[in-house]
C-alpha positions in Angstrom: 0.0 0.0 0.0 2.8 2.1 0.9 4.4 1.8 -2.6 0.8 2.4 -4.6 0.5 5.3 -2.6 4.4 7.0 -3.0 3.7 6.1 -7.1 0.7 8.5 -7.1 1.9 10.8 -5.1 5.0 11.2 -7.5 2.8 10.7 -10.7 0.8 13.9 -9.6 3.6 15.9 -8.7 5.5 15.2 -11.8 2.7 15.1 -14.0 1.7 19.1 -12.3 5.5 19.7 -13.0 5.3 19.0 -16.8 2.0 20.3 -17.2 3.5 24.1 -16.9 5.9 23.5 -19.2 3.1 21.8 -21.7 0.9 24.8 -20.8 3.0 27.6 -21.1 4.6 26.2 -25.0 1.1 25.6 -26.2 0.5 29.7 -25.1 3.7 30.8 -26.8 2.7 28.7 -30.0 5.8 26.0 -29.3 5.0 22.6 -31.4 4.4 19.9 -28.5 5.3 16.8 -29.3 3.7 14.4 -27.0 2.4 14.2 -23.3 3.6 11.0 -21.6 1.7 9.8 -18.5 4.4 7.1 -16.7 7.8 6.5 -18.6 8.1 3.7 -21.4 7.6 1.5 -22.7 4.5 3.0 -23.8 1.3 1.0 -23.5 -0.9 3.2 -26.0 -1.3 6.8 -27.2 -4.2 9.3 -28.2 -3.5 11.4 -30.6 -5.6 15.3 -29.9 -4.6 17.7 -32.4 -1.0 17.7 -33.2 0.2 16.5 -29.8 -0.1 12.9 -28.6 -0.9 11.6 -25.6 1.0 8.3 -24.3 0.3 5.9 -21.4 3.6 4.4 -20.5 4.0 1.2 -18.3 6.4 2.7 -15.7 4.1 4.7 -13.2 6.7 6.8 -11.7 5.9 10.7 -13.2 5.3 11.8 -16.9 7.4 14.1 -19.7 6.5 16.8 -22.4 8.4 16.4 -25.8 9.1 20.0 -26.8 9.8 20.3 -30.4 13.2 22.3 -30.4 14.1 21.5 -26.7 17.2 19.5 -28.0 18.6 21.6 -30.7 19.2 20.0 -33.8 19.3 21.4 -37.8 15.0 20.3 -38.0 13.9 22.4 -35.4 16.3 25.7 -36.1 16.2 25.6 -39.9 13.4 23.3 -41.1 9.8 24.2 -42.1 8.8 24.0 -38.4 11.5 26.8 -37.2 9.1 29.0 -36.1 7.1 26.8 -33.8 10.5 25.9 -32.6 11.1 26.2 -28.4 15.2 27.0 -29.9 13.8 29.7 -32.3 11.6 31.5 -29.7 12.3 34.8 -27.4 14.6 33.9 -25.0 12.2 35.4 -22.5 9.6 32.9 -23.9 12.0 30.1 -23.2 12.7 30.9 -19.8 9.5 30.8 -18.9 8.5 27.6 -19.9 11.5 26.5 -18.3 10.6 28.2 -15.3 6.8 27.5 -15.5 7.3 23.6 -14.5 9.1 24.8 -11.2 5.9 27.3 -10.8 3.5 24.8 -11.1 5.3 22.8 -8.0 5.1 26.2 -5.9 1.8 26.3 -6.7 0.5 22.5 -6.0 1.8 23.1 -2.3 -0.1 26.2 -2.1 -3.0 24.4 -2.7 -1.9 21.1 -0.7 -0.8 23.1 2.7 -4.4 25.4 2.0 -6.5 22.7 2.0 -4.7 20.6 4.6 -5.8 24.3 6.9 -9.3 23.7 5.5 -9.3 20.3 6.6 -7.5 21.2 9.7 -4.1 21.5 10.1 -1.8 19.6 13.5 -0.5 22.8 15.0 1.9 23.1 18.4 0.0 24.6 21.2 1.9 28.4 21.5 2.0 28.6 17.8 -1.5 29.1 16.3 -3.2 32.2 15.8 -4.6 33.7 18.4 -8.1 34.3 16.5 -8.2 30.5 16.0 -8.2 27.6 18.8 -6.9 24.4 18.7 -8.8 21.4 18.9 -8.6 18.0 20.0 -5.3 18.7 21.7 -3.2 16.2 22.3 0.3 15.0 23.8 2.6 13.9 20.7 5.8 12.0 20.6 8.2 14.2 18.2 11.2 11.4 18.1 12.1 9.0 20.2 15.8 8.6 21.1 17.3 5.1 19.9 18.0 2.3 22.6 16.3 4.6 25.3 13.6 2.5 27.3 11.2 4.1 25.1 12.6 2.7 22.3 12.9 -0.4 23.6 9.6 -0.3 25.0 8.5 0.5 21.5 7.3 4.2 21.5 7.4 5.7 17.8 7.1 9.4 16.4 3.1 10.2 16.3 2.1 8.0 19.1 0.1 10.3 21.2 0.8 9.6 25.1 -2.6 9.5 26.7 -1.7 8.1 30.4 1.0 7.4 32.9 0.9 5.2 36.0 3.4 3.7 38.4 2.1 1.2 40.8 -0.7 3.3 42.6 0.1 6.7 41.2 -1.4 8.0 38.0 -0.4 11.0 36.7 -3.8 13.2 36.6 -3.0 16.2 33.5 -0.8 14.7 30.4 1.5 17.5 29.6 5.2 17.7 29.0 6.0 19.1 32.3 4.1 16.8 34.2 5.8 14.3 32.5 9.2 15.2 33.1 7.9 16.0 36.7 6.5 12.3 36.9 9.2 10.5 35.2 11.7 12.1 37.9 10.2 11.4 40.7 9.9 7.5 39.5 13.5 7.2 37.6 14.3 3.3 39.6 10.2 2.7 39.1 8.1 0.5 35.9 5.8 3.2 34.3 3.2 2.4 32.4 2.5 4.5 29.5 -0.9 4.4 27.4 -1.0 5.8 24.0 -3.0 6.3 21.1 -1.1 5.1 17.6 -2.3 6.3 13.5 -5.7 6.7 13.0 -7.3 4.6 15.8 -8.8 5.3 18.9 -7.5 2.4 20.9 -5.4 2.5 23.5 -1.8 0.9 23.4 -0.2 0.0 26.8 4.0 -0.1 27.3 5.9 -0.4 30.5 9.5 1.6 30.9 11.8 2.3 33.7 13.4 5.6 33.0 17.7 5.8 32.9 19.2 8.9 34.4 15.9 10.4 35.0 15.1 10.3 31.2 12.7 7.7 29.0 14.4 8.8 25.5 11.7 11.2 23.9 11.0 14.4 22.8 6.9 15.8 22.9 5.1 18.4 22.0 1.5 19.2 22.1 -0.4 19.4 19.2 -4.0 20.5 18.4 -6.1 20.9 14.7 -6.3 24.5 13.5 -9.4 24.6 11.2 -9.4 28.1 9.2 -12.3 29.2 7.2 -10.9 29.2 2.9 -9.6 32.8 2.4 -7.6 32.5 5.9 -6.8 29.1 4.7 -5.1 30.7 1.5 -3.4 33.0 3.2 -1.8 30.8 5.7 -1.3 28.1 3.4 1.1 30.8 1.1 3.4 31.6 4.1 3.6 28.2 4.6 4.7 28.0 1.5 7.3 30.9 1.5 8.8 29.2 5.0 9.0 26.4 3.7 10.4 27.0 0.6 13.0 29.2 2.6 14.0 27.0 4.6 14.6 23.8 1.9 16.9 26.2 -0.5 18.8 27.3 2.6 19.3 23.2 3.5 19.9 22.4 0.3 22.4 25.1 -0.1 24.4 24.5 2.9 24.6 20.6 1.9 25.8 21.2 -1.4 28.3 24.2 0.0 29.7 21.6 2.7 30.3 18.7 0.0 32.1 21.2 -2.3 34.6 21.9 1.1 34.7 18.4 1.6 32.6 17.9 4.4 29.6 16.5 3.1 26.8 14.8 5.1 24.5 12.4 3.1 22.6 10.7 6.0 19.9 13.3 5.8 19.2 13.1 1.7 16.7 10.7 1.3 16.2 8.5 -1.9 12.4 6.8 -3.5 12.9 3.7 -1.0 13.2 5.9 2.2 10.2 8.4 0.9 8.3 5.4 0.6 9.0 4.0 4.3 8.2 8.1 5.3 4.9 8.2 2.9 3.7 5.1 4.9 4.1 7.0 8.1 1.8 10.0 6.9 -0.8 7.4 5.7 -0.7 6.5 9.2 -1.2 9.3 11.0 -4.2 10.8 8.7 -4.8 12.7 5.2 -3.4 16.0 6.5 0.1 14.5 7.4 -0.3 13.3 3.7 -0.6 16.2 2.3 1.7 18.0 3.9 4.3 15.3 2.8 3.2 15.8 -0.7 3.7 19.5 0.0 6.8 19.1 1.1 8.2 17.0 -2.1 7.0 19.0 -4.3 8.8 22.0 -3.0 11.8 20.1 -2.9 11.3 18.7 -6.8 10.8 22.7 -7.7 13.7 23.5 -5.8 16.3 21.0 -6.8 15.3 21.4 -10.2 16.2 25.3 -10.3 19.7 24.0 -9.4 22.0 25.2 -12.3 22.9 22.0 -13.4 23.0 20.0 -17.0 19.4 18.3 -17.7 17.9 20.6 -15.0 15.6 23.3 -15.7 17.7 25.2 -13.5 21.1 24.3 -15.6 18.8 24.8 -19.0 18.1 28.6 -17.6 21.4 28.9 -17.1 22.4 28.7 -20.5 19.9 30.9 -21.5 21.5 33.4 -19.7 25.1 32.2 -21.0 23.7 32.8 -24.6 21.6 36.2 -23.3 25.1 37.7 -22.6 27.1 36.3 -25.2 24.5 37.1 -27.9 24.3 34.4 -29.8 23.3 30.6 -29.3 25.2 27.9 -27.8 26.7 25.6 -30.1 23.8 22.0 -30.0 26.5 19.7 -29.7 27.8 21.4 -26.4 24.5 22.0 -25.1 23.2 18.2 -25.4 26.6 16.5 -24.7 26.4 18.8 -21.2 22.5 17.8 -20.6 23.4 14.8 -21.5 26.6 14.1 -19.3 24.7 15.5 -16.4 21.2 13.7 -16.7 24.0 10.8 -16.5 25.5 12.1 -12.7 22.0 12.4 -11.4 21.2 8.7 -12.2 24.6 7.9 -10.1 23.4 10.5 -7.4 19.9 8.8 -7.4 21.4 5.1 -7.6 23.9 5.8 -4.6 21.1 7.4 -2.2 18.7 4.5 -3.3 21.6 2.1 -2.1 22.4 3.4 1.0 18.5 3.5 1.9 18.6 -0.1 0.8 21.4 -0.9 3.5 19.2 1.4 6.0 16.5 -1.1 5.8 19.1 -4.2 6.6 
């Protein structure tokens, strides 16, 4: 289930991603080729107009065939020059380059505003003050490895409901009283009741804290429900934070590995999304959402990088030809897109094997 649901999740947000550069070429009057749903082979194709539409057997995203994308003497001198994406403005090409990012930005937009329509998990202290929380409830942010509550087998989402120690119960779940209770039975069994995912059952665990400590971190969390306007509004800063706060990460992991000091244990391949995707099922629609948020602005974001075969390194050029006035030679262009399309298949192979060795 967890696999079905990370394939549809990344059909969408790849399928959003091409549509703004489908969109914004048919606008400009840019000959589209075809519009592939899935990558090949293909199963079967409709052909609308002078664009066909293909239904390929690998679920895993979609692609736009823009006539003139990969320079070649057909699309700058033949009979179809002018419909060419080479032969256009360059302020045409740039934006359907840009306009595939765009459509990313604005999919989470619309996935964190509806996630506030439907009601969004929000830490008590943080929501706005015209707007209370509901449903408020005791959360487990991470749980410390090979602390009693990892070995007594608390997760990240469990909601902690209850805590007793022989006669004593602890009467208001809050993380002070927590800590309070935990100290004053550090040598004692506590028994801890919590909620887990969707359900409504309670789960019972018995830990003996170490050192005064049970190994987690908490928070409490409540649903902020806004009306749709509010929902917009909070759902674009959202959006701005977010996307703020991803370029500055990715920028300081990509500044680190170019000094050498590199750190790859964070990045995160398909076969660890898919373990993460599985979580957010879990825990309700919202979560999912706001995962699916949260890839998306990381697809937009990593594809501005000025790199070969990214939109990013493809705007780059434009820019290379804006100042040097004249076009890039093809042959450099491709061999560069294609040289790099080849690195980021190593890059995606080497974080998809270490996830592999994660899971063993």
């Amino acid at each position: 289930m967890n696999i079905l649901i990370f394939f549809i999740i990344l059909l969408v947000l790849v399928l959003v991603h091409e549509f703004g550069h489908f969109f914004t070429a048919k606008r400009f009057g840019i000959r589209v080729d075809e519009f592939g749903f899935g990558f090949p082979p293909r199963l079967f194709g409709i052909k609308k107009g002078e664009t066909e539409y293909t239904f390929n057997l690998l679920p895993i995203g979609g692609f736009v065939k823009i006539f003139g994308e990969t320079p070649d003497d057909e699309n700058m001198n033949g009979p179809d020059r002018d419909r060419s994406f080479v032969n256009k403005p360059k302020w045409q090409q740039a934006i359907v380059l840009f306009a595939g990012v765009f459509a990313n930005f604005l999919l989470a937009w619309l996935l964190f505003s509806v996630g506030f329509m439907s009601g969004f998990p929000t830490s008590v202290g943080n929501e706005m003050k015209e707007y209370a929380l509901r449903d408020v409830k005791l959360v487990v942010i991470s749980v410390t490895s090979d602390s009693p509550a990892d070995m007594g087998g608390l997760k990240s989402g469990d909601k902690i409901v209850s805590l007793e120690s022989g006669k004593e119960m602890l009467a208001e779940v809050s993380p002070e009283n927590i800590k309070s209770f935990v100290v004053s039975h550090t040598s004692s069994e506590i028994t801890v009741g919590y909620i887990r995912g969707k359900g409504q059952e309670v789960n019972f665990t018995k830990i003996t804290p170490k050192d005064n400590l049970i190994g987690i971190s908490m928070d409490q969390i409540g649903i902020a429900k806004l009306g749709i306007l509010e929902s917009f509004w909070e759902g674009m800063k959202l959006s701005i934070f977010v996307t703020k706060s991803t370029a500055v990460g990715l920028f300081t992991l990509i500044y680190d590995g170019l000094r050498g000091q590199g750190d790859l244990s964070s990045v995160t391949g398909p076969v660890g999304i898919v373990g993460i995707v599985g979580d957010a099922y879990d825990f309700g629609f919202v979560y999912l959402l706001s995962l699916s948020a949260l890839i998306s602005i990381n697809l937009a974001i990593i594809n501005l990088i000025p790199f070969p075969a990214l939109d990013g390194g493809r705007l780059f050029f434009l820019l290379i030809e804006k100042i040097k006035g004249r076009a890039m030679n093809p042959k450099v262009a491709n061999t560069a897109n294609m040289i790099g399309f080849g690195i980021l298949i190593l890059l995606m192979l080497v974080i998809t094997y270490r996830d592999v060795v994660k899971l063993l």
